[in-house]
N, C-alpha and C positions, 0 to 999 in steps of 0.2 A: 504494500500500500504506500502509496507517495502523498503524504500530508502538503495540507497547504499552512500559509499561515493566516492564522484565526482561530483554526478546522479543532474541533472539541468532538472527544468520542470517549464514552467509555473504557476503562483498561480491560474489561473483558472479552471483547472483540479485537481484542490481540493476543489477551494472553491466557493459559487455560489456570497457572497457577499463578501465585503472588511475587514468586521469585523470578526476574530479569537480571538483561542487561543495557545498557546505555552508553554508545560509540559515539563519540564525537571527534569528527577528524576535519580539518583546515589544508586544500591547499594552498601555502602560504611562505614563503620565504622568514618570514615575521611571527617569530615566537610569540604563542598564546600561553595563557593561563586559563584554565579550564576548574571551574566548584559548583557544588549544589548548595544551597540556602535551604537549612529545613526550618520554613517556617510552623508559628502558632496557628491557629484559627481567625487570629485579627489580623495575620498576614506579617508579624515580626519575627525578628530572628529571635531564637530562645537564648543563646549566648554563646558567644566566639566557639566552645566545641563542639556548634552544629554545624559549621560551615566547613564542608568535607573539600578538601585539595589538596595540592602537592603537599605543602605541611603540616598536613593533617589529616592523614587518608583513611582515616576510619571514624564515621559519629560514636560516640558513645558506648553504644549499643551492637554496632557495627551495620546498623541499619542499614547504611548507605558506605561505600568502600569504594576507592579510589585507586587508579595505577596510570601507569602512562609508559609509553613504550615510541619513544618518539615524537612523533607526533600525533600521534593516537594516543585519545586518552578514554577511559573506560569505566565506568560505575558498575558497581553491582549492586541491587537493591534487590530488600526482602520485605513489602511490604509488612507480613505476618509477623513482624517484630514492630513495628511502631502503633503506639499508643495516637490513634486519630484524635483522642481529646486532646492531645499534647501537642504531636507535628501533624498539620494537615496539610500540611503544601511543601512539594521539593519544586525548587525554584535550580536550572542548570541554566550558566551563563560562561560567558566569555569574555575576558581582557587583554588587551593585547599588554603586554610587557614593554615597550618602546612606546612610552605617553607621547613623543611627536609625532606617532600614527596613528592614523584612524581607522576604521573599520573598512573603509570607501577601501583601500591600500590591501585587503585580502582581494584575492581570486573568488575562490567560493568553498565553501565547508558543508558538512552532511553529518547530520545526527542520525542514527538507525537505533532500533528497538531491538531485543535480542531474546528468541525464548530460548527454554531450558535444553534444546534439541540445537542451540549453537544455529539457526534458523534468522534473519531476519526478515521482521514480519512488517515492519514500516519505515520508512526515511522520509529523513526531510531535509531539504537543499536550502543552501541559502548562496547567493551573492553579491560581493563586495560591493558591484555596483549599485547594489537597492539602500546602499547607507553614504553617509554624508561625512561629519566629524566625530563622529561619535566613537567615543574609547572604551565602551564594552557594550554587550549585547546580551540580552535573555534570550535563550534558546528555546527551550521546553517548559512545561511545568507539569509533574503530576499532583493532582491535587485529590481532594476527598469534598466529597460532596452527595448528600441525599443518599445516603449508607452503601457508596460506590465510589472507588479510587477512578480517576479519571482524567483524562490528558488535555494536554493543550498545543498546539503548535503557535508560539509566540513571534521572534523575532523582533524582538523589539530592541531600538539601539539607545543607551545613554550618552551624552554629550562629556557628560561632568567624569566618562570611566568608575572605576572601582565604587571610590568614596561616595558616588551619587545613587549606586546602587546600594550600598549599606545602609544610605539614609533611606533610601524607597522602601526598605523592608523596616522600615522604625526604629534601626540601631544609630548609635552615637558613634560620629568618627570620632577618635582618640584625639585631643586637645594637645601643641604641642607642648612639649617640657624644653625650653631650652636651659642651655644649650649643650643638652644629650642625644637627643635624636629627636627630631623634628618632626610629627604627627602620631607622636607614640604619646601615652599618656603615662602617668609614674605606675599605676598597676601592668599599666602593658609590656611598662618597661624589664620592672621587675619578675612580670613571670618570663618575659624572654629572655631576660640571665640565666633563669631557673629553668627554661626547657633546655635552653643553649648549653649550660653546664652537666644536664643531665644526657643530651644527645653525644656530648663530645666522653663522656664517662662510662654513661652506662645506660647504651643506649635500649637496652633492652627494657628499662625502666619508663621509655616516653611515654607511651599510652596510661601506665598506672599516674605518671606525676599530673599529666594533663586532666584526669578526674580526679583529682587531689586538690587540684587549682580552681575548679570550678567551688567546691564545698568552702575552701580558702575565701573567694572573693566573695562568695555569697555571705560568710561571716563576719567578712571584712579585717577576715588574718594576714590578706596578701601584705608581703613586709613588715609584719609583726617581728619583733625578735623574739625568741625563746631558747632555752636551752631545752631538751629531749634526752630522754631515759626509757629503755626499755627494760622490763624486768621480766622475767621468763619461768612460770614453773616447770621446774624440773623434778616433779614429784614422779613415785612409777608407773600411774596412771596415766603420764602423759606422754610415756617412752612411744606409745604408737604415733599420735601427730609427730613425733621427731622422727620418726621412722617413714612417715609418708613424706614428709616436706612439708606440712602445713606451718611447723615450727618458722622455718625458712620463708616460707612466703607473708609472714608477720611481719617479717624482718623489713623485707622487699617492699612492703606497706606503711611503714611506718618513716623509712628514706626520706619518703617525697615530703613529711614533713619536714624532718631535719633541714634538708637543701632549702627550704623556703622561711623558718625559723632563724637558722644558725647560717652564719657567714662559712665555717668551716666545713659544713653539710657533712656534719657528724653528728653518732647520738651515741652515750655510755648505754652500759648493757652490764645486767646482771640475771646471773640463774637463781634459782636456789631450792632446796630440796630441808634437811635436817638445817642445814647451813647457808649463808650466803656464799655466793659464787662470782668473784668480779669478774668479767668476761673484757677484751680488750673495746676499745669503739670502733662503732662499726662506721664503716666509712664505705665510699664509692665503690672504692679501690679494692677493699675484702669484702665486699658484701656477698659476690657471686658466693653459693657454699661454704656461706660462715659457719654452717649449722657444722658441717662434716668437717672442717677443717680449723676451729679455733679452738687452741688447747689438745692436737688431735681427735678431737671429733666427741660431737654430744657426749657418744658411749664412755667416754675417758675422763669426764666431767669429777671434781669433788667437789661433792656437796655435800657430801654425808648421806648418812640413810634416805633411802625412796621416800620422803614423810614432808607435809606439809606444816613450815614453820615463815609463815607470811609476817608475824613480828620482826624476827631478826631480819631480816632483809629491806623491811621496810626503815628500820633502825641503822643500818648501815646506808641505807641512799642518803635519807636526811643526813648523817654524819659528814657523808661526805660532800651535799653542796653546798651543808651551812658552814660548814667544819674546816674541811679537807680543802674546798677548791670553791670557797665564797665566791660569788658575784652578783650584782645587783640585776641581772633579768631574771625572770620569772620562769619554773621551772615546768617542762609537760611531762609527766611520766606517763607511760603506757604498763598497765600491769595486769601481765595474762596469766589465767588461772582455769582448771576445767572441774573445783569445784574441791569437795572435799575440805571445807575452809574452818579453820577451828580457831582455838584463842581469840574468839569473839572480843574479849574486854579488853588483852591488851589492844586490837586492831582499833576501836574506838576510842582508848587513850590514847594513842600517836596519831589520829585524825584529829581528835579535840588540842592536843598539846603544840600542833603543828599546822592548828586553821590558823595562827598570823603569822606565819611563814609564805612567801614568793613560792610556795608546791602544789601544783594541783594535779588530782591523780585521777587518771582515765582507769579503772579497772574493766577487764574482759573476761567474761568467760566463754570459753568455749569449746562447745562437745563436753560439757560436764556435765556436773547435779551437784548438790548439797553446796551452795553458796553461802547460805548462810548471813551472816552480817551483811555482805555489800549487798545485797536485797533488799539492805532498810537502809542505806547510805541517804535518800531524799529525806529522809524522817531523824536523822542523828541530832542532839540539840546539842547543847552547849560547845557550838564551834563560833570564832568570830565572823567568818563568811563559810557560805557550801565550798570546800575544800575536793570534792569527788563527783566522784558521776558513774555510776555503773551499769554495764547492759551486756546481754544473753543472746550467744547465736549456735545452734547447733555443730555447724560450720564454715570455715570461711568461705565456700561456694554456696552457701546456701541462703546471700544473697550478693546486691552486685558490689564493685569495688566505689561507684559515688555513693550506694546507700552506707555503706561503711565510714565512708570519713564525713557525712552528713552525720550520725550517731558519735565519731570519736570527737565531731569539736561540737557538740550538743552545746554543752555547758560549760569550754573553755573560754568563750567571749565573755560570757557573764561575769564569770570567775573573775576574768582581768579588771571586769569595771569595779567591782565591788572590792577587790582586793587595792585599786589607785585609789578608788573611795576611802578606804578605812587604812589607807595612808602604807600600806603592806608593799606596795608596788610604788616606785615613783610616777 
């Protein structure tokens, strides 16, 4: 089928399932940039990790997924993963990269439809001569509508390029910061240190730091300072998550704070079982297979007996950031547990002796039972400010990696205000 432009049809008279694909190819001399825009229902973009392209080739969810092999560039979209309350419109467009040209300056380009059989079942042509000055173009759109995904053939050209189409879709272009980089804003600036450092490190981290970033600016942590602490049960109930990797992929989760925290994009690390157990900090650099290879490996760990003693351990962190290695930012511990949780009184006397303390403790548990105390962490009295926040997941797949750090900084914003309030924080 050869689409025109205007021409709106249904998705299902193309396709028999929800999963395609989406070609867009330019003959052109004149390097493009090729993205999809996953809007809301009022037609806005939901926030910079929806806009799928080169630097960023996968939404979220992987809803929509990105490659480019040339000058061919390619989507693969499932609608049967997006939430129509949420995205109801992918908007695919094109920029040319050399802002002294225009769109007029391509030959002609062809978008095709692609079913699951490697098949295409519709194109649509454009060319350069049907446009003027205009520095990018809307291609396609599918969109949802009247309980049916449904297409569009657009072409329509912007004059103003990129930024005019950002605004079209409701977003703000970035205000500049001089004199650091010139249409970037200080949050934007900040997280593209923070992908920039984690791409050139450890790269296999990008996708987890990029929804890390999103719950960050939603808090409004991007550029917060803090220092970060993990603390790890090492009881022998928890020898299987260390046996699977889930030990390890805490690790891997808890990074992308550090980097956007801490200048050094490090976090201290303790185990502990009978005993506390100081583990080195984990950094970029050792993170890959810290589990198996720090201290030679989990298995090799001393901590004393398999047994949960979440006092001493919590007595040795405090020692050492009021003690040991003072500084005046504010401290985030992460502290996982899969339950089993006993010396209830002394755990609420080093919560109550150490609410005007700069500590705030994230407890996790996970894949346990018998929690015990941090169950009643919202209900503890006699602290100067909520010092904690605790929450329960069967396992770490069992939900996604933004609903995780939406739960891990629940109550670390609050924390902060009421802790500068009561004069604890400067």
């Amino acid at each position: 089928m050869e689409l025109i432009s205007g021409q709106k049809l249904p998705l299902k008279n193309l396709f028999e399932q929800q999963q395609f694909r989406l070609r867009v190819q330019f003959n052109t001399p004149h390097p493009l940039d090729v993205s999809c825009f996953m809007l809301n229902p009022q037609g806005r973009l939901i926030h910079d990790d929806y806009m799928v392209f080169y630097n960023q080739p996968h939404s979220p969810k992987n809803e929509v997924c990105y490659s480019v092999n040339g000058m061919i560039h390619e989507f693969q979209i499932n609608l049967a993963k997006i939430n129509s309350n949420k995205v109801a419109r992918l908007v695919f467009c094109a920029t040319l990269e050399n802002q002294q040209l225009s769109m007029c300056d391509i030959q002609s380009g062809v978008v095709e439809l692609i079913n699951s059989k490697s098949e295409v079942v519709a194109s649509y042509r454009l060319l350069g001569s049907s446009f003027k000055q205009e520095k990018a173009l809307m291609l396609l759109e599918v969109y949802f509508k009247n309980d049916a995904w449904r297409l569009a053939a657009i072409g329509q050209g912007f004059s103003g390029g990129l930024d005019t189409l950002v605004e079209h879709f409701g977003a703000q272009v970035s205000t500049p910061v001089a004199p650091v980089v010139s249409g970037i804003s200080a949050v934007d600036l900040r997280k593209k240190i923070i992908l920039d450092k984690v791409q050139a490190d450890a790269p296999h981290l990008l996708d987890l730091t990029k929804k890390s970033l999103i719950s960050l600016e939603k808090n409004q942590l991007i550029g917060v300072r803090a220092r970060v602490a993990l603390v790890l049960d090492y009881s022998g109930s928890m020898l299987g998550q260390y046996r699977r990797g889930d030990v390890q992929q805490v690790l891997d989760r808890v990074m992308p704070l550090a980097v956007n925290f801490d200048d050094d994009a490090n976090f201290e690390c303790w185990a502990f079982a009978e005993r506390p157990l100081r583990l080195s900090d984990v950094s970029l650099h050792n993170l890959p297979d810290f589990i198996n290879c720090e201290q030679g490996g989990y298995k090799k760990w001393q901590a004393g007996a398999c047994i949960n003693n979440e006092p001493a351990v919590m007595q040795d962190v405090v020692q050492y950031f009021l003690k040991e290695q003072p500084d005046n930012l504010p401290v985030y511990i992460v502290f996982i547990s899969d339950g089993g949780i006993g010396s209830a009184g002394q755990i609420k006397r080093l919560l109550r002796e150490n609410s005007n303390q700069p500590i705030f403790w994230q407890f996790i548990g996970i894949g346990g039972r018998g929690y015990g105390i941090l169950e009643q962490l919202d209900t503890l009295t006699g602290r100067v400010v909520d010092n904690c926040n605790f929450f329960a997941i069967d396992h770490l797949q069992s939900l996604s990696e933004s609903e995780l750090y939406d739960l891990m900084l629940q109550e670390f914003p609050q924390w902060l205000e009421q802790a500068k309030t009561k004069q604890i924080l400067n």
